[in-house]
C-alpha positions as CSV (number, residue, x, y, z in Angstrom):
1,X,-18.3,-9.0,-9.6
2,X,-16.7,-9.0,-6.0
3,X,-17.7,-12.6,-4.0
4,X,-17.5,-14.0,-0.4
5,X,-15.5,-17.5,-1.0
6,X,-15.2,-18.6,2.4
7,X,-15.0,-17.8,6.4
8,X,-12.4,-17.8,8.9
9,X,-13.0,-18.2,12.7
10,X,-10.5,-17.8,15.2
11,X,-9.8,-16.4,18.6
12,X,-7.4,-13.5,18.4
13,X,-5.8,-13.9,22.4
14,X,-2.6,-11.4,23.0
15,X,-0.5,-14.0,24.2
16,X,-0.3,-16.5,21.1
17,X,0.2,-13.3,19.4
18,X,3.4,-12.8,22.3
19,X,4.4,-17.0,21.7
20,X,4.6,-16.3,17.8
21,X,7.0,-12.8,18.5
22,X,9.2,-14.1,20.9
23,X,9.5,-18.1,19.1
24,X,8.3,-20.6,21.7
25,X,5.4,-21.7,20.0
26,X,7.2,-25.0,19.7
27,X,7.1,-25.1,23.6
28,X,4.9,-27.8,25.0
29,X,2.6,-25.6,26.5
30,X,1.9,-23.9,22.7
31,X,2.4,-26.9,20.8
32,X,-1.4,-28.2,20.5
33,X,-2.7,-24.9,19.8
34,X,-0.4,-23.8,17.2
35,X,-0.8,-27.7,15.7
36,X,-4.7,-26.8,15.4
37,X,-3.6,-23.9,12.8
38,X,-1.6,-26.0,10.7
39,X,-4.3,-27.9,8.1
40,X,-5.4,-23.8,8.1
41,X,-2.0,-22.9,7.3
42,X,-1.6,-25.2,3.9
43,X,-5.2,-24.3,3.1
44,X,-5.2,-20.7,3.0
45,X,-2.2,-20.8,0.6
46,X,-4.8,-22.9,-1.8
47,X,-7.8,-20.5,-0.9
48,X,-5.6,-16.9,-1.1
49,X,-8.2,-14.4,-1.3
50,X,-7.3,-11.0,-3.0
51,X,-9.0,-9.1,0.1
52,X,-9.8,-10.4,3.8
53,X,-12.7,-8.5,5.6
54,X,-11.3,-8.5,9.0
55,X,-14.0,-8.3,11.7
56,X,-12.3,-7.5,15.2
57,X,-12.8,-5.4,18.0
58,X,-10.1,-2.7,19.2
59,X,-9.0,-2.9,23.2
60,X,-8.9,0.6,23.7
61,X,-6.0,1.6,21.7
62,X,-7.5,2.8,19.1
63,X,-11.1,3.7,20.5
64,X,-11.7,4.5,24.2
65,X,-14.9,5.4,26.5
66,X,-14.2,8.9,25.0
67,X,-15.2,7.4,21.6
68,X,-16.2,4.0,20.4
69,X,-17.9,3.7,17.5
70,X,-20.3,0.3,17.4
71,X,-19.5,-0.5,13.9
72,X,-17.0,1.4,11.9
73,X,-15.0,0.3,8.7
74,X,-11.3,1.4,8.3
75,X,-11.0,2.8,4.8
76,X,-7.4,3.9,4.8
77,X,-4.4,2.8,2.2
78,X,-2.3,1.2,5.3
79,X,-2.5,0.6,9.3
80,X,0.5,0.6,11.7
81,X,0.4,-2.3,14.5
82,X,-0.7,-0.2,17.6
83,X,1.7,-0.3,21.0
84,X,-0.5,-1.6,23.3
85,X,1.7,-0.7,26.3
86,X,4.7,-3.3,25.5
87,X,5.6,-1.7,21.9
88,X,4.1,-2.4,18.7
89,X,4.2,-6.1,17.5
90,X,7.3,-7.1,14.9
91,X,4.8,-7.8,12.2
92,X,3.9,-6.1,9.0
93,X,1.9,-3.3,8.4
94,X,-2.0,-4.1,7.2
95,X,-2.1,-2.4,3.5
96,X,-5.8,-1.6,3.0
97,X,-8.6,-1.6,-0.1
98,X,-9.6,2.0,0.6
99,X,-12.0,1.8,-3.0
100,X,-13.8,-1.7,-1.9
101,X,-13.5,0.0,1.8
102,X,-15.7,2.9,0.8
103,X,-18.0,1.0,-1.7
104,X,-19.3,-1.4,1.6
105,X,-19.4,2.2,3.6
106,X,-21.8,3.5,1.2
107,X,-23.8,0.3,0.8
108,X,-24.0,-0.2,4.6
109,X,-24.9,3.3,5.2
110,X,-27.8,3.4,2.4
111,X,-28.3,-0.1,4.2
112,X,-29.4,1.7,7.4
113,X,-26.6,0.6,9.2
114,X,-25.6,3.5,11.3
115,X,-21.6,3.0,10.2
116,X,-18.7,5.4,11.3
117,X,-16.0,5.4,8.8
118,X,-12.4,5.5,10.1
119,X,-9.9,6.5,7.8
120,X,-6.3,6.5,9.9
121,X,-5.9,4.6,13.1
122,X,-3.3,1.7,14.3
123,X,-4.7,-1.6,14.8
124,X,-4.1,-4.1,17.5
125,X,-3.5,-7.3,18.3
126,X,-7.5,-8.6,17.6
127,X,-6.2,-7.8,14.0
128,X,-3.0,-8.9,13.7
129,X,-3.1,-12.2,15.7
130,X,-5.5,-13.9,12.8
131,X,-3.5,-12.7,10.3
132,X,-0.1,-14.1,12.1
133,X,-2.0,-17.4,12.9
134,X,-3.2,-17.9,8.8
135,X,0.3,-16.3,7.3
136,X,2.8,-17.0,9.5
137,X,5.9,-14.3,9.5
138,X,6.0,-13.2,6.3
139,X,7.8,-9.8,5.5
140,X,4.4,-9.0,3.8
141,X,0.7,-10.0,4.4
142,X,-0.2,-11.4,1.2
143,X,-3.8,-10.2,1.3
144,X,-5.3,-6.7,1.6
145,X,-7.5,-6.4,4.5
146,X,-10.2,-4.1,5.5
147,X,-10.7,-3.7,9.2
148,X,-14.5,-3.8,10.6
149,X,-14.3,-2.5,14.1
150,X,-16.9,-3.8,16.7
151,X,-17.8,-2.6,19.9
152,X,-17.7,-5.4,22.1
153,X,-16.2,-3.9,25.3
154,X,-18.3,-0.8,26.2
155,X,-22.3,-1.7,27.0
156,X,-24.5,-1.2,25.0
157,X,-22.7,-3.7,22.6
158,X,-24.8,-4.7,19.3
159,X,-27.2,-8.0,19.4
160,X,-26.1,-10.8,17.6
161,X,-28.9,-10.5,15.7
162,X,-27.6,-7.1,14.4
163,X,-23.8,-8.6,13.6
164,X,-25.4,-11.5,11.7
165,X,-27.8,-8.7,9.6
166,X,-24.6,-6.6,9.3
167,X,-23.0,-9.7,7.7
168,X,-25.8,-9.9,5.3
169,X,-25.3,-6.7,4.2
170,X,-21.6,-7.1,3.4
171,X,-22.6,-9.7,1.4
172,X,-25.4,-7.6,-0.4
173,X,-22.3,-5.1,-0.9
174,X,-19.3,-7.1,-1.7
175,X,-21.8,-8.6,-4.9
176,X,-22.2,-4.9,-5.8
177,X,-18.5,-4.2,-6.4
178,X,-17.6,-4.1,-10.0
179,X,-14.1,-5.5,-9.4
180,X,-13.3,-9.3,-10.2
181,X,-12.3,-10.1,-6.9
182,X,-12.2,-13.1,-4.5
183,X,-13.1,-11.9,-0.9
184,X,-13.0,-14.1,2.7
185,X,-14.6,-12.8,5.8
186,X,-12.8,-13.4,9.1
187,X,-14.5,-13.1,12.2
188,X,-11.8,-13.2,15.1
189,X,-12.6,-12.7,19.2
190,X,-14.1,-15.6,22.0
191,X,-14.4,-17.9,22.8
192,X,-15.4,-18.1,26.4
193,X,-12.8,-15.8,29.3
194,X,-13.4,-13.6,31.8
195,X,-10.0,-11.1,32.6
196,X,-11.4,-10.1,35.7
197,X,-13.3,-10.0,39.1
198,X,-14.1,-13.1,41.0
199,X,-14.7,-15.2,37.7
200,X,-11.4,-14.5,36.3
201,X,-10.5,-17.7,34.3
202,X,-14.0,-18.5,33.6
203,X,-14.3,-21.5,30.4
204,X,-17.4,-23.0,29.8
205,X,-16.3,-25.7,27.4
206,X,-19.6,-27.1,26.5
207,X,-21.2,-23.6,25.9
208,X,-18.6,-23.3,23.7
209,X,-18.8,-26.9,21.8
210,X,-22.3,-25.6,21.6
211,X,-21.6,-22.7,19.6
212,X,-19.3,-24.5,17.3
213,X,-21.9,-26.6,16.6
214,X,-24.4,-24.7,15.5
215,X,-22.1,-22.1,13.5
216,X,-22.8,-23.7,10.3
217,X,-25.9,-25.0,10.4
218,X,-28.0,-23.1,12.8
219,X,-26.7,-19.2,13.1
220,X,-30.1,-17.8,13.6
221,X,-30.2,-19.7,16.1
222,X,-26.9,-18.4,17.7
223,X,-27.9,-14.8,16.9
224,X,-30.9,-14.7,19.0
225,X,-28.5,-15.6,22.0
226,X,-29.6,-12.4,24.5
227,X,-26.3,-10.2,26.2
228,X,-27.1,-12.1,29.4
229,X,-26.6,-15.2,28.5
230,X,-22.9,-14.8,27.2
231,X,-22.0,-12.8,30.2
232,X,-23.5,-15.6,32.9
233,X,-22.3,-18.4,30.6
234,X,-19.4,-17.5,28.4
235,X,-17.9,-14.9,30.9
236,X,-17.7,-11.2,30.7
237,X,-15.4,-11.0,27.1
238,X,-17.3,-14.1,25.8
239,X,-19.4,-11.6,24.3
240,X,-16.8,-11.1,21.5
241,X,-18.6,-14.3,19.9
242,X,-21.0,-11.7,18.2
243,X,-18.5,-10.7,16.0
244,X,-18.0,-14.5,14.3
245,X,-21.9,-13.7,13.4
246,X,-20.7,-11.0,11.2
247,X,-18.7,-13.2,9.2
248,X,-21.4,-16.2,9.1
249,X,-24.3,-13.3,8.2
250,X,-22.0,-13.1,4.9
251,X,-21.8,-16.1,3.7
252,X,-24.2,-18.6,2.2
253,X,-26.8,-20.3,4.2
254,X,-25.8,-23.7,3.6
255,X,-21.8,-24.2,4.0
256,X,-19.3,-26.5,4.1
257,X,-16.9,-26.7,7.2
258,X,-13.7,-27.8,6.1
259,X,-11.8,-27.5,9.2
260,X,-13.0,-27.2,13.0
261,X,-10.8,-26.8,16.2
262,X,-10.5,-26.3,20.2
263,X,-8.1,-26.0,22.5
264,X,-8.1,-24.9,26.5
265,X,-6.5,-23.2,27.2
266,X,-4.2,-20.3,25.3
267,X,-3.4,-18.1,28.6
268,X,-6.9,-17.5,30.4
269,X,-8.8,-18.1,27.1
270,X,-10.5,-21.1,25.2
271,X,-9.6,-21.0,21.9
272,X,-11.8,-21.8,19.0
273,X,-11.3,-21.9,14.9
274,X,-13.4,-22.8,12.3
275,X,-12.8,-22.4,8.1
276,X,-16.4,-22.5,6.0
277,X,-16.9,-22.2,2.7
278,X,-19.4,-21.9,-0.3
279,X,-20.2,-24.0,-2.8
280,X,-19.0,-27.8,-3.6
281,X,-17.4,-29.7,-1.4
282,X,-14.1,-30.7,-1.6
283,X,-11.7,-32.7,0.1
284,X,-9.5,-31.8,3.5
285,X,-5.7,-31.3,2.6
């Protein structure tokens, strides 16, 4: 059968995704951030899953106050990198599962998870900035990756008590896919920024430290944190931390965490990454 193997946790912020296009991330001001990815770099060429569940949130490119979806999974063969208003990014297209994509519709739907399934759209860069930050520029991802959309700009947004049961029940529906494959969940978005109004530039470091720390080893605890409490404390987009309780909702309850990092800042943004994994322990590379 299908399994979750491990967890990836990053911040997906436009702007490393413009240093990696445009080749100054060996510029001083990029250089501790990108040095943060590079133990993540050597171990996801150890770890190569044959699928990534990418959990990300569209900034209306795809989705807009006319329509947006609180959960919907992208079951389509291939996804374009969307033109957010400067052209689309130089990278690869995403080439999708659609058969595993509409097995965990089906199981999440029966689940009584309210899911809307998208078949064509172009994704942006909360999609393809993980991918650049794990792969590099290659001419072709070396994964297959299904898209999970999450509504974290337009109120209401779902609890983090929902994303971390909706991360249960991708695990209850990746074990129920007949294919032998080797799955990682990626949860992308956060850490704390605000993009505008008088708390523009808003990082609350120790909130922050605070939810690294209890990723692993107390998410219940993080998925009881109310709306009001990222917005006063985390800023107005720190609310995009509800989707890394997707990805922790999927995996095991006890983990190991094989590699943690923070930075402040990337642009306006603190930046935060975490790998986890199931079962034994093994050594850092």
């Amino acid at each position: 059968m299908a399994k979750i193997s491990a967890s990836v946790y990053t911040s997906h912020v436009p702007a490393i995704g413009a240093a990696i296009d445009n080749g100054v991330t060996d510029e001083a001001y990029w250089q501790p951030l990108f040095k943060g990815y590079e133990y993540s770099k050597e171990w996801i060429k150890e770890n190569m899953p044959d699928v990534v569940l990418l959990v990300y949130n569209d900034h209306a490119t795809a989705f807009d106050s006319n329509f947006i979806p609180t959960f919907a999974m992208l079951t389509g063969e291939e996804f374009k990198p969307a033109d957010e208003g400067w052209g689309p990014r130089p990278v690869p297209n995403v080439k999708g599962h659609p058969e595993l994509a509409s097995h965990l519709a089906q199981s999440l739907i029966l689940d009584e998870f309210d899911l809307t399934v998208v078949n064509s759209v172009d994704v942006d860069h909360g999609l393809t900035v993980p991918l650049s930050l794990m792969f590099g520029q290659p001419e072709h991802w070396p994964v297959k990756v299904i898209p999970i959309a999450v509504n974290v700009v337009l109120y209401p947004v779902p609890t983090g008590n929902r994303c971390y049961a909706l991360g249960k029940a991708l695990k209850k529906a990746v074990e129920t896919f007949d294919d032998d494959l080797n799955i990682q969940i990626w949860g992308t978005g956060g850490m704390s920024h605000q993009l505008q109004g008088p708390r523009a530039g808003l990082i609350n470091k120790e909130f922050d430290n605070n939810f690294l720390d209890k990723l692993a080893s107390e998410p219940e605890e993080l998925a009881r944190t109310p709306h009001l409490d990222y917005v006063r404390l985390a800023g107005s987009e720190g609310i995009e931390l509800v989707m890394w309780l997707v990805a922790r909702g999927a995996m095991d309850d006890n983990v190991i965490q094989k590699h943690r990092f923070y930075h402040v800042p990337a642009s306006n943004t603190a930046v935060g990454h975490v790998i986890l994994e199931n079962g034994k322990q093994t050594e850092e590379l």
